[in-house]
Every structure is written in C-alpha cells, then in structure tokens.
C-alpha positions in Angstrom: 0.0 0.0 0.0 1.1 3.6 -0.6 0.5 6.9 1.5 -1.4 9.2 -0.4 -1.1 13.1 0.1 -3.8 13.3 2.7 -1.9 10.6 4.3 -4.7 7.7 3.7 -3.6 4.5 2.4 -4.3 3.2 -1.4 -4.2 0.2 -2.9 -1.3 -0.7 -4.7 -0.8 -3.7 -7.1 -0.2 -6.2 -4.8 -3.7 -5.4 -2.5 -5.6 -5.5 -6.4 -4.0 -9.3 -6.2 -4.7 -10.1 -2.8 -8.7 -8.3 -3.6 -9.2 -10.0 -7.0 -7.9 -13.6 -5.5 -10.4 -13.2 -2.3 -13.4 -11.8 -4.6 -13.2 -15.7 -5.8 -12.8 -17.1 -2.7 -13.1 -15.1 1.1 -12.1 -18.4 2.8 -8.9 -18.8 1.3 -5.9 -19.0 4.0 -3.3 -16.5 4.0 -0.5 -19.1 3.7 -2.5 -19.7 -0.3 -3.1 -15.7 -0.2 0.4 -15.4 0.4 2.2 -17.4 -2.1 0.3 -16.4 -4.8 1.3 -12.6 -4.2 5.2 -14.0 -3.3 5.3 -12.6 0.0 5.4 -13.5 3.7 2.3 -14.7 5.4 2.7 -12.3 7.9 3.4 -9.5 5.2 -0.3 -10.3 3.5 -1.9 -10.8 7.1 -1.0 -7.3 7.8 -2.6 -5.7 4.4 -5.6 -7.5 4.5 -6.5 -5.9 7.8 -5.3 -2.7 6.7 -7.7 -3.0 3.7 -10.5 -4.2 5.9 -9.8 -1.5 8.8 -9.5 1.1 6.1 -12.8 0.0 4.5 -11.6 -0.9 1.1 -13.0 -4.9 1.7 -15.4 -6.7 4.0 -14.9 -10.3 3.8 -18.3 -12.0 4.5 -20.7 -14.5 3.3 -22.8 -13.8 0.5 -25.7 -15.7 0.9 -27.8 -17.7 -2.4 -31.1 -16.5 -1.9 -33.1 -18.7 -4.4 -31.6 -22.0 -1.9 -32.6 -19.8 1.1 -36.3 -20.2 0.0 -36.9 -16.7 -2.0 -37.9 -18.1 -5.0 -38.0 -14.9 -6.7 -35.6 -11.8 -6.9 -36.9 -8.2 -8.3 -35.7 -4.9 -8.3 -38.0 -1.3 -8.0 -37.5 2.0 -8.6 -39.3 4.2 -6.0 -40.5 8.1 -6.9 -40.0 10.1 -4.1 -41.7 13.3 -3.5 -40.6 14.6 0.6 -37.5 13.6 2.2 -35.8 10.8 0.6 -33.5 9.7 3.0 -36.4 9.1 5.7 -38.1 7.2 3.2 -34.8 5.2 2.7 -34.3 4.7 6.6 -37.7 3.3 6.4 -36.9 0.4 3.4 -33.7 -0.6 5.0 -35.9 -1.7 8.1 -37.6 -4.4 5.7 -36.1 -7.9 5.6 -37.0 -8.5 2.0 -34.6 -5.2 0.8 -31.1 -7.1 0.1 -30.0 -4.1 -1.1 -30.7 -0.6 -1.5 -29.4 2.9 -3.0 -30.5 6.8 -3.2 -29.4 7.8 -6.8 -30.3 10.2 -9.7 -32.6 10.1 -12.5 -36.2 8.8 -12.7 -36.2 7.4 -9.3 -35.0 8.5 -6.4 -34.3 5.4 -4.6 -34.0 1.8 -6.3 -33.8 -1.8 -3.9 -33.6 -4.9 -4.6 -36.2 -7.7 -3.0 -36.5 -11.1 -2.5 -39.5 -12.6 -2.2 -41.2 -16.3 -2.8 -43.9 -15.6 -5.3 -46.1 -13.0 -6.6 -48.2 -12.5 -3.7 -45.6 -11.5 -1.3 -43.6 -9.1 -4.2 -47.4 -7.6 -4.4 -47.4 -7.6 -0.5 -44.4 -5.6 -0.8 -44.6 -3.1 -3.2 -47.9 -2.2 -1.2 -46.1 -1.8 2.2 -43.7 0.0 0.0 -46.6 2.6 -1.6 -48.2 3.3 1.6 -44.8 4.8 2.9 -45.6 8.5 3.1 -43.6 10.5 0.3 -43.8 7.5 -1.8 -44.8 8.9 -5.4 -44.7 5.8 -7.1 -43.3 2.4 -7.9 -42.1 0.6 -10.9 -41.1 -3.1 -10.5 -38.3 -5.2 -12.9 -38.4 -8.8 -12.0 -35.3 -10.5 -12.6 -35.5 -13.2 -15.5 -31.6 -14.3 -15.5 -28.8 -12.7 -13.9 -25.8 -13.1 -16.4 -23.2 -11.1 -14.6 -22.4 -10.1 -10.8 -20.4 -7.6 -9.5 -19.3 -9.9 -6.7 -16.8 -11.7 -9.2 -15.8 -8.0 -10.8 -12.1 -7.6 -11.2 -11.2 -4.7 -8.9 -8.9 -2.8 -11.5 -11.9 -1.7 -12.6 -12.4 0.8 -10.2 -9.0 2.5 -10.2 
C-alpha cells in the first residue's frame, strides 16, 4: 500500500492481487493468499486488515437467496416526493430489501427484493406505496442474472 497526500492508504498492485484472489474465494488461508502474491504470510496478514480496517473490503458471506427459500428476486425503482433519505431509513428496516441505493434520474431510490412468489412481491410493493412521500413504484423482476459484480475484477475501479 502507498500513502497518499492526505496521508490515507491506497491500494497498490499487490492489494488488487490479494482483492481480485479473495473476490473468488473469502475463505482462502493466508499461507494460499500469500504465495500467490510471493510474499510473507505475515506481510499479507497485515494488508488484508489494513484493507478491511480502512474499509476498502469486507470479507463475509454472500448468501444464495433462491436455496434460502426466496424463489423470486426483483428490483423497483421508487418516486420520491418529501424527504428521501427518511423514506430510505424506512426500506432498510424491511427484511426483503437485500440491497438498496438513493441515486439520480427517474427514481430517487431503487432496492432490490427477494421474495417467494407474486403474492408477497405484491405484498411488498404495497407496504412500500403506503410509505408517506412515496410517489410511485415501478417493479423489474429478474429473468436471468448473467453477470455479478461480486466476481468483478477490482482494477476496474481505479
């Protein structure tokens, strides 16, 4: 890792490696970690928690929905019209919300849901409605997913 001029650690080439080879596998030991990089176990040990303490990874277990018993995974783009981020802190309390964002454009806020069949997305996006500020909804129920960003090379964020 290098120092940058505000004296924060960034990535170097090595910590890409070590990111791109745990992106594939989070369990992998850092004896495995460490000779694919060629350096010391201790040496790799050491900038792993550096890049978790500095927030640049979490290493943690990404669960398969569809074998956890959500049959079903959709995403919705909510139209805010009051506060967005209260209506945000609201969604993140519901358990269905794997994942959710505030962003530009048409919709204010988009999340992702899982849920087991068409009567519980409909029981959702009706919670979901009767959240004051809430504008509208518009729903895109995932078909396929061909690509992930969970196995994304991270040299593509430099």
């Amino acid at each position: 890792m290098t120092k940058a001029a505000n004296h924060e650690y960034v990535p170097d080439e090595v910590d890409h490696q070590l990111i791109r080879i745990l992106t594939n596998d989070g369990r992998i030991s850092y004896r495995e970690l460490a000779q694919n990089v060629s350096l010391s176990e201790t040496r790799v040990r050491v900038r792993i928690q550096r890049l978790i303490r500095e927030g640049y990874i979490r290493i943690v277990a990404i669960p398969n929905l569809i074998k956890l018993n959500a049959t079903q995974i959709a995403m919705l783009g909510i139209q805010v019209s009051g506060n967005i981020e209260k209506v945000a802190d609201i969604l993140a309390e519901y358990e269905q919300i794997t994942f959710l964002t505030i962003c530009a454009g048409k919709y204010e806020i988009i999340v992702e849901v899982a849920y087991q069949n068409t009567n519980s997305l409909l029981e959702i996006i009706q919670k979901i409605r009767s959240i004051p500020d809430v504008k509208n909804t518009d729903s895109f129920v995932y078909l396929k997913t061909s690509k992930s960003l969970y196995s994304a090379d991270p040299g593509i964020m430099r």
